[in-house]
C-alpha positions as CSV (number, residue, x, y, z in Angstrom):
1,X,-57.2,74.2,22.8
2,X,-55.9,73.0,19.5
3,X,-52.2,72.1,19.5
4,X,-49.3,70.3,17.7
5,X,-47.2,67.8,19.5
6,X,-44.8,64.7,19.9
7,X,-44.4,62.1,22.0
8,X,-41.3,60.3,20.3
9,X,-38.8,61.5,17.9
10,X,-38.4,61.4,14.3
11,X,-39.7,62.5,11.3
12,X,-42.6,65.0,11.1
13,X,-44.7,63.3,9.5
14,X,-44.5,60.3,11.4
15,X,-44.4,62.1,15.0
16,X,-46.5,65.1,14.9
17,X,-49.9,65.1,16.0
18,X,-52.7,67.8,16.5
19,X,-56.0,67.7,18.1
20,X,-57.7,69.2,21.2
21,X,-55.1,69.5,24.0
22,X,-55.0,71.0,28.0
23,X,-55.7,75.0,28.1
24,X,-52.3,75.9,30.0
25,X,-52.9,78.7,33.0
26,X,-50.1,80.9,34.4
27,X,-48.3,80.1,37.0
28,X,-46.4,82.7,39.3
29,X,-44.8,85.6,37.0
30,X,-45.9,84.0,33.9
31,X,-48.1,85.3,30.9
32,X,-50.4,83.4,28.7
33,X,-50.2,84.5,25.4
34,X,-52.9,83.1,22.7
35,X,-50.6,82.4,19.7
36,X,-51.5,83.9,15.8
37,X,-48.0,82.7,14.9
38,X,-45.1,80.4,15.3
39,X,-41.7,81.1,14.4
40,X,-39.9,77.5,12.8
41,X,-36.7,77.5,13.5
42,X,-33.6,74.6,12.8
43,X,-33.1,74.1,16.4
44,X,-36.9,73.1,16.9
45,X,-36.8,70.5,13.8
46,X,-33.6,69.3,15.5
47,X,-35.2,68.7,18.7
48,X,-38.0,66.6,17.3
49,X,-35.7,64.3,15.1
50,X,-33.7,63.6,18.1
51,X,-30.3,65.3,16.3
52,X,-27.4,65.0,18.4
53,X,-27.5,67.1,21.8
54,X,-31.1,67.1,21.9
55,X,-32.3,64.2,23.4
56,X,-36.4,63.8,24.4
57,X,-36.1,65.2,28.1
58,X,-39.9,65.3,27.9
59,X,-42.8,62.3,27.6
60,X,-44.7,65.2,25.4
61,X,-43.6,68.5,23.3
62,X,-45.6,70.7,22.0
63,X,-42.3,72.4,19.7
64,X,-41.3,75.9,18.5
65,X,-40.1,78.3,21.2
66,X,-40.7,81.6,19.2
67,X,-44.3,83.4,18.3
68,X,-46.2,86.4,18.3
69,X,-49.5,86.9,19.9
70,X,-51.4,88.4,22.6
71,X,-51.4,87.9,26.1
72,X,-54.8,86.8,27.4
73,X,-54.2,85.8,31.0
74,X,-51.6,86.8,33.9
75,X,-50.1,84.6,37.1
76,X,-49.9,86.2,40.2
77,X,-47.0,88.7,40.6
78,X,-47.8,89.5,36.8
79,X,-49.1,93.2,36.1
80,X,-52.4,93.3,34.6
81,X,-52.4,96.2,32.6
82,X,-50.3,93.3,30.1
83,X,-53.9,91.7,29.7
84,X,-54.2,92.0,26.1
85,X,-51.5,93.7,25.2
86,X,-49.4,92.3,21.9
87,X,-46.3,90.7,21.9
88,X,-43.4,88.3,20.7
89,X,-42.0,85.3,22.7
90,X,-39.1,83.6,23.5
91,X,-38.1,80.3,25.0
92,X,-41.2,78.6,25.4
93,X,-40.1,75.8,24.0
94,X,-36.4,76.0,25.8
95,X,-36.1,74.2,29.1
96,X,-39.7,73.7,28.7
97,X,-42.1,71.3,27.1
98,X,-44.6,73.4,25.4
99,X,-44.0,75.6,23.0
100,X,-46.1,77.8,20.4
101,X,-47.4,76.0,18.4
102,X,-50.8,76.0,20.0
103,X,-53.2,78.5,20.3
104,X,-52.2,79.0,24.0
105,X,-48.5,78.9,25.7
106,X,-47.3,80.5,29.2
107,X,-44.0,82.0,29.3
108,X,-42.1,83.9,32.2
109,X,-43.3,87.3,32.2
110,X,-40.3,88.5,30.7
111,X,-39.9,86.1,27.3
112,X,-43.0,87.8,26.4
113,X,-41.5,91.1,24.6
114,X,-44.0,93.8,23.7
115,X,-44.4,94.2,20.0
116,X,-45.2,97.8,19.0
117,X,-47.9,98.7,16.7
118,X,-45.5,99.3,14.1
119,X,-44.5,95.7,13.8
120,X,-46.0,93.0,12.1
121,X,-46.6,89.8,13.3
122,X,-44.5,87.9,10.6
123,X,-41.6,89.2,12.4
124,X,-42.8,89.2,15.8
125,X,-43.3,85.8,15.5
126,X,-39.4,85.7,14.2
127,X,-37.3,87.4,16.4
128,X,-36.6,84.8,19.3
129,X,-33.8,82.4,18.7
130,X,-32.3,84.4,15.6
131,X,-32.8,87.6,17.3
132,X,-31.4,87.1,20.3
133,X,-28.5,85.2,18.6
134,X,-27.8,87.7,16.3
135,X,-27.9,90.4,19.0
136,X,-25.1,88.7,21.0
137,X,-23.0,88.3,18.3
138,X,-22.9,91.9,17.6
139,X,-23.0,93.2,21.2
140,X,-21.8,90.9,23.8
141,X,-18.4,92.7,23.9
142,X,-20.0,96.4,24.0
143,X,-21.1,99.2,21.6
144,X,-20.3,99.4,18.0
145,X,-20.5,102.7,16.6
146,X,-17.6,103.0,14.8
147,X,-16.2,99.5,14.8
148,X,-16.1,97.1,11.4
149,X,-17.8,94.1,11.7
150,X,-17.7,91.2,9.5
151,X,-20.7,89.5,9.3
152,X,-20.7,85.8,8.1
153,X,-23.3,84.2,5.7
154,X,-25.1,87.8,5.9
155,X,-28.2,86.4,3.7
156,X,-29.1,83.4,6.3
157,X,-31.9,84.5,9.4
158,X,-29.4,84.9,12.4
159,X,-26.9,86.4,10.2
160,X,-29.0,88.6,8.1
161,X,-30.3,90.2,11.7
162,X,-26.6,90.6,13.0
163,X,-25.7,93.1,9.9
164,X,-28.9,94.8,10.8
165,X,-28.3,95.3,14.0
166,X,-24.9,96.0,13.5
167,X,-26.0,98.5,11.1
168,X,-28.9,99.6,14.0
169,X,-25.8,100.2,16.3
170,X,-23.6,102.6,14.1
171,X,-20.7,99.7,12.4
172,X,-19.7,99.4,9.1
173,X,-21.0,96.0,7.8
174,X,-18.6,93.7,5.4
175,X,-20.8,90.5,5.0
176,X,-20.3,87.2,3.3
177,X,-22.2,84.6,0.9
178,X,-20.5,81.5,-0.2
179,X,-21.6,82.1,-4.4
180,X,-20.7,85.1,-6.6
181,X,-24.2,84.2,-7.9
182,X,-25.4,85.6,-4.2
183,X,-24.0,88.7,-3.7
184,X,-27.1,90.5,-6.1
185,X,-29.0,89.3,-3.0
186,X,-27.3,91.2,-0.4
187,X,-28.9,94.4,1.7
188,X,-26.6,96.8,0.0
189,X,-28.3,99.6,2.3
190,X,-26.7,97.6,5.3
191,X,-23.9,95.8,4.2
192,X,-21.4,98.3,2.7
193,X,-19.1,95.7,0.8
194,X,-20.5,91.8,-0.1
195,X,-17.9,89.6,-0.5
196,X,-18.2,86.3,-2.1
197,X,-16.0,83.3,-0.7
198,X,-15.8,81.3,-3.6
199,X,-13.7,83.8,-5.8
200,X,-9.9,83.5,-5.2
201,X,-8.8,85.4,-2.5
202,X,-11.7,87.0,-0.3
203,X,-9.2,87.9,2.3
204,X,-7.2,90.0,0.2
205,X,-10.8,91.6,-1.2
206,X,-11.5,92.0,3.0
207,X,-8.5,93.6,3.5
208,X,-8.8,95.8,0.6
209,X,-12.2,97.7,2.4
210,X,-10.8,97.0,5.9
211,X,-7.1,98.2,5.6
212,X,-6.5,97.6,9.2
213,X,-8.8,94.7,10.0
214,X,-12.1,94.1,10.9
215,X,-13.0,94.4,14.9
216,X,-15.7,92.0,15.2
217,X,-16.7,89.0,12.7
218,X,-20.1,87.0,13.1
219,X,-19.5,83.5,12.3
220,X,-21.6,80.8,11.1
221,X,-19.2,78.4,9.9
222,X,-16.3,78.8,12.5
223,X,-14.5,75.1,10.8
224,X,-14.5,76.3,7.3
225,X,-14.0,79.5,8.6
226,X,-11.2,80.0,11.1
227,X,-7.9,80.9,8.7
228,X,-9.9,83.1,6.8
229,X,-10.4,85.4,9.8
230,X,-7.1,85.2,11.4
231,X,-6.3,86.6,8.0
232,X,-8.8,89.4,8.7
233,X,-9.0,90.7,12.1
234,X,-7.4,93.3,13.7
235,X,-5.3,93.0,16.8
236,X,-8.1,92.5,19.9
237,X,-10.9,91.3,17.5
238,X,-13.5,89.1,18.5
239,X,-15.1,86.3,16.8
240,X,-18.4,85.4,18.0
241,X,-19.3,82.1,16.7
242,X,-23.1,80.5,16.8
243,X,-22.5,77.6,14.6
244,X,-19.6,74.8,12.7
245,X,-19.5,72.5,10.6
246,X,-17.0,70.6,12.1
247,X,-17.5,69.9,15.7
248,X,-14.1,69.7,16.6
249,X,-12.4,72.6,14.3
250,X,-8.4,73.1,14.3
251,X,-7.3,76.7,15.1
252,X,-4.5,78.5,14.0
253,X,-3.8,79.1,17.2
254,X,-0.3,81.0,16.8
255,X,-1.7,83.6,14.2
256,X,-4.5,83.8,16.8
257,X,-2.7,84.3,19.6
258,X,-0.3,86.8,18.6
259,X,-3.6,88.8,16.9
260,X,-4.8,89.0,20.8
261,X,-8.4,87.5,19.6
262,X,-11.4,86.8,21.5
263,X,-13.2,83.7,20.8
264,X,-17.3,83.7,21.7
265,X,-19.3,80.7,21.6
266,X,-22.8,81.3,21.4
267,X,-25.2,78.9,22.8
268,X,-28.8,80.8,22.3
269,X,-31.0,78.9,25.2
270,X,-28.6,79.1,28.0
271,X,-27.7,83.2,27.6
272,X,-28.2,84.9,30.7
273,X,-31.8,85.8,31.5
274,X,-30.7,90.0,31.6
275,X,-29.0,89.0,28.0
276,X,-32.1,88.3,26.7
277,X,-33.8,90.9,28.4
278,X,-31.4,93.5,26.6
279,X,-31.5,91.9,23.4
280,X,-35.6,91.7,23.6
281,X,-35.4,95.4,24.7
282,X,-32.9,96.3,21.7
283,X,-34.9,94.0,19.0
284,X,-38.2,95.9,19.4
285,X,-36.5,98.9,19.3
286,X,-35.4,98.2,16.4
287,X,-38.3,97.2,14.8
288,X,-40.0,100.2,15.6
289,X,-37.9,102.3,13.6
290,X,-37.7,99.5,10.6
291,X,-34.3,99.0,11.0
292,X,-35.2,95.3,11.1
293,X,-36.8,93.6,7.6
294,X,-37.0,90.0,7.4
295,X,-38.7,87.9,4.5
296,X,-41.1,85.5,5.9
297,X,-42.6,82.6,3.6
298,X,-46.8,82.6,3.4
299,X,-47.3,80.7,6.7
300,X,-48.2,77.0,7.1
301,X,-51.8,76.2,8.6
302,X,-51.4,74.5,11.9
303,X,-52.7,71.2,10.2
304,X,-49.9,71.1,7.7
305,X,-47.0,71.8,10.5
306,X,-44.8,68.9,9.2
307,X,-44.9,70.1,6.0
308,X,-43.6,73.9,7.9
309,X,-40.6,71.4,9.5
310,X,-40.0,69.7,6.0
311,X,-39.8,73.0,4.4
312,X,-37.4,74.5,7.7
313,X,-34.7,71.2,7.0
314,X,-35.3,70.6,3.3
315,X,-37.0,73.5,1.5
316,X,-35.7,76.5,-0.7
317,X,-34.6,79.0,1.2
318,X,-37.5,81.5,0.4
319,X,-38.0,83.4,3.6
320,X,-38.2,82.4,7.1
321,X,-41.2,80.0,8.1
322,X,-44.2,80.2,10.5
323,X,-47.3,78.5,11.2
324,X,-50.7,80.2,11.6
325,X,-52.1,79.0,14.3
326,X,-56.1,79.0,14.2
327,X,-58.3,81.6,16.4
């Protein structure tokens, strides 16, 4: 098969090779699934230039954990009436060393989620890490019909599918972008009040369309972030977090603690397995019904994958970014 790899880290262009690699086959309770596209994601341009935390546990990686595609070959234990039957994975590349961006990866039986005919794809191949992310965020602590939930950054990918799902689940969405110049950007048929965080007081503005608080906020900058939502929440919230600035954040822990909040730290590849399960459930469910839109870039060839990885840590952000892998 034809595949991208690396055998040290670095920069794309320097590291990644293609050419003819070893057809995997499925072990016990795994699928193959022969790949049309592979979701890019941060974490997988983080892994290959050896950012801090992700150290090469592997002599070879083929990267990117998320894709869409169609399973062409079952392990034993595995159901064949999946034999050829469409879907998006997850994890292939987490705790693993081959990922999707070949035209063949295995993957337990269950990280290969069954994409309905309704969905494309672009966002098959899209769902994975942000998806799952996102999903915790917004659900870890139960239902949310009838909550308000702040959602954090709401135009960036994990973010963007939180007030979705949110949405999905029945909560009133208040979401955040950093520039006044962003909020013409913003989902209005999701998000019911954009709020800009540059302007001089976007607590007060908060406050102002969530009298008593907001229940739940999805954060993305839990550093910058922390005084604004103590400012915010109401008593019992929760504040899921997936990602800071600063690695070691000060808390106001007295306004905290008296405001009885819940702190969640979400670290996407080590969820439980029947987390992922449920968000992979709740995701396609989703996406049948179209509650889920998300912009995707035109894909990247396989042969131009380090210009995909450039793009993921350097480009505009213009839509999320795959790469086509060849039939």
């Amino acid at each position: 098969m034809i595949a991208a790899w690396y055998d040290r880290q670095g920069p794309a262009a320097e590291v990644l090779q293609i050419g003819e690699f070893p057809a995997p086959e499925p072990g016990p309770g795994e699928v193959r699934v022969r790949v049309a596209l592979s979701g890019v994601n941060p974490g997988d341009t983080k892994k290959r230039a050896g950012w801090p935390g992700s150290p090469m546990i592997y002599p070879r990686v083929i990267p990117h954990s998320d894709g869409a595609g169609v399973i062409d070959a079952v392990g034993a234990g595995v159901d064949t009436n999946r034999l050829g039957q469409r879907v998006w994975t997850y994890g292939a590349q987490s705790y693993r060393p081959f990922g999707t961006a070949a035209q063949l990866t295995c993957v337990p039986d269950r990280q290969a989620v069954a994409l309905p005919d309704e969905v494309s794809d672009e966002l098959g191949a899209c769902l994975g890490i942000p998806g799952i992310t996102a999903h915790r965020a917004v659900f870890s602590d139960g239902p949310v019909a009838g909550t308000t939930i702040l959602v954090h950054g709401v135009l960036g990918s994990v973010s963007s599918l939180a007030a979705q799902l949110a949405h999905w689940g029945g909560a009133e969405v208040i979401g955040t972008v950093v520039h006044a110049s962003d909020l013409n950007l913003v989902d209005t048929s999701v998000v019911s009040r954009a709020v800009a965080l540059d302007q001089t007081d976007a607590a007060a503005e908060i406050r102002a369309h969530a009298a008593d608080g907001v229940d739940r906020i999805v954060e993305v900058d839990f550093s910058d972030n922390a005084e604004l939502d103590t400012a915010i929440v109401a008593n019992g919230a929760v504040i899921a977090a997936y990602a800071s600035r600063a690695d070691r954040p000060e808390l106001p822990f007295w306004p905290m603690l008296f405001a009885n909040i819940t702190l969640r730290l979400l670290g996407s590849d080590d969820f439980s397995a029947e987390a992922k399960q449920k968000a992979g459930d709740d995701l396609s469910a989703a996406a049948k019904t179209g509650a889920l839109r998300v912009s995707v870039a035109p894909a990247y060839p396989l042969a131009r994958i380090a210009a995909a990885h450039d793009h993921v840590d350097h480009g505009p952000r213009n839509g999320r970014i795959v790469v086509a892998i060849p039939a």
